[in-house]
C-alpha positions as CSV (number, residue, x, y, z in Angstrom):
1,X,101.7,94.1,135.1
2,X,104.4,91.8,135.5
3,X,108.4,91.9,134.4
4,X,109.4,94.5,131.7
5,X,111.5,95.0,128.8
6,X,113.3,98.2,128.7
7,X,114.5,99.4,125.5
8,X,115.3,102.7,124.1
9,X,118.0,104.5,121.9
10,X,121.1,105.4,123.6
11,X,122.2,108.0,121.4
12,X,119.4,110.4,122.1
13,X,120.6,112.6,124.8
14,X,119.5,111.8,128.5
15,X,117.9,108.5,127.5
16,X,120.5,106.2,129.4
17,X,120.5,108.2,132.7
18,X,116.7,108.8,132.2
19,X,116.8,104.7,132.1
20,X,119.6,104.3,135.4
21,X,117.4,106.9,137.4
22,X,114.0,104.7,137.1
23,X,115.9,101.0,136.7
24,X,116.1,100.4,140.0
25,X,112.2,100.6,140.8
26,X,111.6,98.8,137.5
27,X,113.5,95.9,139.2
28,X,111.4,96.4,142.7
29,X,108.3,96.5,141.5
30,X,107.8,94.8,138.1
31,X,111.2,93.0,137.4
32,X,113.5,93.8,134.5
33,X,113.8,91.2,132.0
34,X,116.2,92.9,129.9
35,X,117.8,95.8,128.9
36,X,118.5,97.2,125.3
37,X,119.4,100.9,124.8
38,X,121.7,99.9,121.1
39,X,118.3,97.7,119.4
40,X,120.0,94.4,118.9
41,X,117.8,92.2,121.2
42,X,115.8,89.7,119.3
43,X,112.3,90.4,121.3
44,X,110.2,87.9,119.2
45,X,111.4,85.7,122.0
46,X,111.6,87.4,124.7
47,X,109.5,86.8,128.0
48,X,108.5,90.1,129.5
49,X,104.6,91.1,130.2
50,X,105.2,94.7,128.6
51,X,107.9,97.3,126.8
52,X,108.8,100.3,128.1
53,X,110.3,102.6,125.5
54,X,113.2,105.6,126.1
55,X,113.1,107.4,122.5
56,X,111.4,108.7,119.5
57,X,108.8,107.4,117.2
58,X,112.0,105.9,115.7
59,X,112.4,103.3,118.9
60,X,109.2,102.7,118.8
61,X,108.9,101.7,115.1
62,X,112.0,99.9,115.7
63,X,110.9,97.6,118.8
64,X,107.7,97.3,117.2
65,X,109.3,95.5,114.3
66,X,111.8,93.2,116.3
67,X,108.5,92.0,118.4
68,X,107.7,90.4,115.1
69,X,104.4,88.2,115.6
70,X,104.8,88.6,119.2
71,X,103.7,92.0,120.3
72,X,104.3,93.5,123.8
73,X,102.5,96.4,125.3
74,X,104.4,98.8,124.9
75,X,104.3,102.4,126.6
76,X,107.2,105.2,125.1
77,X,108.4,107.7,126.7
78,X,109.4,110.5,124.2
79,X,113.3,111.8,123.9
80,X,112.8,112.5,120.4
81,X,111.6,115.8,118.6
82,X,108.1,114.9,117.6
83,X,107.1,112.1,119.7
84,X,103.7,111.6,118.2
85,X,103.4,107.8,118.7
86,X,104.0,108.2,122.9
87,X,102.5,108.4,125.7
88,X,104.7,110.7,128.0
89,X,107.7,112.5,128.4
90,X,110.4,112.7,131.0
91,X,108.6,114.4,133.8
92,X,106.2,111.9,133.6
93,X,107.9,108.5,133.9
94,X,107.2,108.6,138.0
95,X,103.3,109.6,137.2
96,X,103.5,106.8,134.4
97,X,105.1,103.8,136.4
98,X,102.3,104.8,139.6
99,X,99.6,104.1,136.6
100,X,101.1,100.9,135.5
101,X,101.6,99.7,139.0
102,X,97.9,100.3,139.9
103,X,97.1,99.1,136.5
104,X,94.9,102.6,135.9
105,X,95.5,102.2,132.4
106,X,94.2,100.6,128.8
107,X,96.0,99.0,125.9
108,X,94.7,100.0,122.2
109,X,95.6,97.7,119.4
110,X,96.7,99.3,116.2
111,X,97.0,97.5,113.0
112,X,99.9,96.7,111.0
113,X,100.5,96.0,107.8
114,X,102.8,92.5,106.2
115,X,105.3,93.5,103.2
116,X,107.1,90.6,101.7
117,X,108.7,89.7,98.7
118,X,109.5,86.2,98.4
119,X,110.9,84.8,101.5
120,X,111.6,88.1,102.9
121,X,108.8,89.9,105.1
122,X,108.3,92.5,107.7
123,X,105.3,94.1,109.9
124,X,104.9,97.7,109.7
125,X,103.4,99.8,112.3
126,X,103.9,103.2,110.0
127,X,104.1,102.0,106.4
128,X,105.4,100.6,103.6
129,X,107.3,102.7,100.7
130,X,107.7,101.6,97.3
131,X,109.9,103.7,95.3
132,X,112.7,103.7,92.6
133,X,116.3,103.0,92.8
134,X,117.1,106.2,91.0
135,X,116.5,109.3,92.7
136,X,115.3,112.1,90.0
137,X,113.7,109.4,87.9
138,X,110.0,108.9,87.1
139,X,108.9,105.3,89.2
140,X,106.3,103.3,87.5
141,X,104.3,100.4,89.8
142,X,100.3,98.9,89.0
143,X,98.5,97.5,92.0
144,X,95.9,95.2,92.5
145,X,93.4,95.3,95.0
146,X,91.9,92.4,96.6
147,X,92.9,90.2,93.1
148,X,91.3,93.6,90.7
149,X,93.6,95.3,88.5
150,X,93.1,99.2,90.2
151,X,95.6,101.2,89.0
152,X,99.4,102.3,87.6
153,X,100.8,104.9,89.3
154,X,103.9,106.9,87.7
155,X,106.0,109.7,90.1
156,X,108.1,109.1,93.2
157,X,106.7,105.7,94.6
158,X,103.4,105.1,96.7
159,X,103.0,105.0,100.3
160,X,101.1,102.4,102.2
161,X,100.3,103.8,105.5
162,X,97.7,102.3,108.3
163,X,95.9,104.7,110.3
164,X,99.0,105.1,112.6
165,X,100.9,105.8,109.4
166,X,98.8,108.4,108.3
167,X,100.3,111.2,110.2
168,X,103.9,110.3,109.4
169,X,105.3,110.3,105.7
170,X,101.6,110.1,104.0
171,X,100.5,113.3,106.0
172,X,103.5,115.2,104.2
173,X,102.7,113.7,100.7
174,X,99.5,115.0,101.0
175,X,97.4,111.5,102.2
176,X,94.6,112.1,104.9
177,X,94.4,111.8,108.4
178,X,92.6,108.7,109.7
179,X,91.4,107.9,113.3
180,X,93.7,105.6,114.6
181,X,90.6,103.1,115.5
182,X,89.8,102.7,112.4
183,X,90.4,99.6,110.3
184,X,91.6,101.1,107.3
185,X,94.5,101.8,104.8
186,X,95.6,104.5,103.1
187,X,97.7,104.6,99.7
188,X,99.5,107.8,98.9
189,X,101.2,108.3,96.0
190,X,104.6,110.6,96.1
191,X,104.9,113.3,93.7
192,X,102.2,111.5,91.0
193,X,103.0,112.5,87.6
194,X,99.5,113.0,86.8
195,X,96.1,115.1,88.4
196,X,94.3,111.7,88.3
197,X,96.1,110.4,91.1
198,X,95.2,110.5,94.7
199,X,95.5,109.3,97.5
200,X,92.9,106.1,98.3
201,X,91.5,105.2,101.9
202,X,90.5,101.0,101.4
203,X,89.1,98.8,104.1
204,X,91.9,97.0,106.3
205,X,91.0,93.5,105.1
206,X,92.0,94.2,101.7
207,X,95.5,92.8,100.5
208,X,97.5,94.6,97.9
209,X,99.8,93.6,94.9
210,X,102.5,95.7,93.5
211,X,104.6,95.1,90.1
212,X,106.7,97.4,88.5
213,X,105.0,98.6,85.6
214,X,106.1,99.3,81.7
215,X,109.7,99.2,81.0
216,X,110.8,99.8,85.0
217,X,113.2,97.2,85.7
218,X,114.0,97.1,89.3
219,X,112.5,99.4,92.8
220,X,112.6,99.2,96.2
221,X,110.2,98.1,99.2
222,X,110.8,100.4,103.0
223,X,109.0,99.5,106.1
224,X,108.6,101.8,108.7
225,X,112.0,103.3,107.2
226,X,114.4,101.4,108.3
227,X,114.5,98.1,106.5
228,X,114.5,97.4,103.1
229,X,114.8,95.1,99.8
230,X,114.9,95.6,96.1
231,X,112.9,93.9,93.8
232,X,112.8,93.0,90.1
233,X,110.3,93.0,87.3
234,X,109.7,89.4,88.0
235,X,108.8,89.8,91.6
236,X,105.6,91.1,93.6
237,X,105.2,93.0,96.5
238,X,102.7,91.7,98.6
239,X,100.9,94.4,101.2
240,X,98.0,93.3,103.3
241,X,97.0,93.5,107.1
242,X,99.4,92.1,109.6
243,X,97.9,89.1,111.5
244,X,98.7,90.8,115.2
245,X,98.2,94.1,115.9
246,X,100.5,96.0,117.6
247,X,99.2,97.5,121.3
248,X,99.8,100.6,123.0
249,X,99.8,101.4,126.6
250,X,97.6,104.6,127.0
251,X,97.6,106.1,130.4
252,X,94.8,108.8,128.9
253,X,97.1,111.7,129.2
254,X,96.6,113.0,125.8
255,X,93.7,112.0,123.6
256,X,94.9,111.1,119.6
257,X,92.7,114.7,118.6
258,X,94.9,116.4,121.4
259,X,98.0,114.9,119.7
260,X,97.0,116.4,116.3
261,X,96.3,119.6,117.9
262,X,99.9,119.9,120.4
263,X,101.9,117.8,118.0
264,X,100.9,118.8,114.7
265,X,99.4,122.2,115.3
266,X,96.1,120.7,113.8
267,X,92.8,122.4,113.4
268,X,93.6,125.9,114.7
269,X,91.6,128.6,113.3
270,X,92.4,131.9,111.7
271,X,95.1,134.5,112.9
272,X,93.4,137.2,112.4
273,X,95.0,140.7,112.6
274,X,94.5,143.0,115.5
């Protein structure tokens, strides 16, 4: 597989010893090309064959974003509480690094979505947020659709999500699930201010145009939750499918319906009484 990047968060508990127990096969048998455990390593540049991951969804969302354009394999070992987006957990980093070795293993590319405003721009793996400044206050925003005027939402803010996203912030604002091999996009809106609005699943070519609407005079644009700008009535927010996919290291130890099901507690049937 060749040399590896090893990156995680630090402050979740038994990531760094979890990282010096395995480092020193890392180095023996693939090569460490770096080490970042705090994310302040500019991986766009970086020259490593594949990621490994010590952390939650968070880490990965986070290295996914730094690889820019440039996207490693990446496999994640999960220290956090939900874990949905890895592959394995502690007890399974041994089992994990025997796969890699004997490359019994595929990668699946998941789209992601570009925001920008202006000059600034960043690719999501999860999604992108548009909401208010004001917490409390009703958010107004139109889109367009592939150049078509579609529709003004007013409520909370709207939720871009891919099918990777869809089981994150859209699941809990009511958006559906989608495979995670499909090519798709889902926008959710947050707390709509009207029954006519619902979420909408478009195809993943389309590219979307957001404007604040009426009298709003200024929101706010969050990828993956963690960075973010404001902009102003005279701006757009431009959403559309990332050029480069991001791609996942999948050893087959859990299937995406076995996720929903373990993680998510998904498609269980009735308690009934005894």
């Amino acid at each position: 597989m060749g040399p590896v990047v090893v990156l995680g968060n630090a402050k979740k508990s038994g990531v760094k010893d979890a990282v010096a127990a395995c480092r020193a096969r890392l180095e023996k048998e693939f090569g460490v090309v770096a080490v970042d455990l705090e994310g302040v390593l500019d991986l766009s540049q970086i020259e490593a064959k594949w990621a490994l991951v010590f952390g939650g969804d968070g880490a990965i969302l986070s290295a996914a974003r730094r690889m820019g354009d440039r996207p490693l394999p990446t496999l994640a070992v999960n220290f956090g509480r939900l874990g949905f987006l890895t592959e394995v957990d502690a007890r399974q980093i041994d089992e994990a690094l025997d796969a890699i070795r004997e490359r019994r293993f595929t990668l699946k590319e998941r789209m992601r979505l570009t925001a920008s405003v202006g000059e600034w721009s960043y690719d999501a793996l999860n999604d992108v947020v548009l909401t208010g400044l004001q917490s409390g206050r009703v958010f107004h925003v139109s889109c367009r659709i592939g150049g078509e005027e579609a529709f003004a939402y007013a409520g909370d803010g709207v939720v871009v999500a891919t099918p990777t996203g869809s089981t994150a912030y859209s699941l809990a604002a009511g958006g559906p699930l989608l495979d995670h091999d499909l090519e798709a996009i889902v926008i959710t809106p947050l707390c709509a201010h009207t029954l006519s609005q619902r979420p909408l699943v478009i195809p993943g070519q389309q590219s979307m145009e957001f404007r604040l609407h009426g009298r709003e005079q200024a929101g706010r644009v969050v990828v993956d939750g963690q960075v973010s700008r404001e902009f102003g009535a005279a701006e757009r927010a431009l959403v559309r499918r990332a050029e480069r996919p991001f791609v996942f290291i999948r050893l087959g130890l859990l299937s995406y319906y076995g996720r929903l099901r373990r993680i998510l507690g998904w498609g269980g049937g009735p308690r009934y009484a005894t």
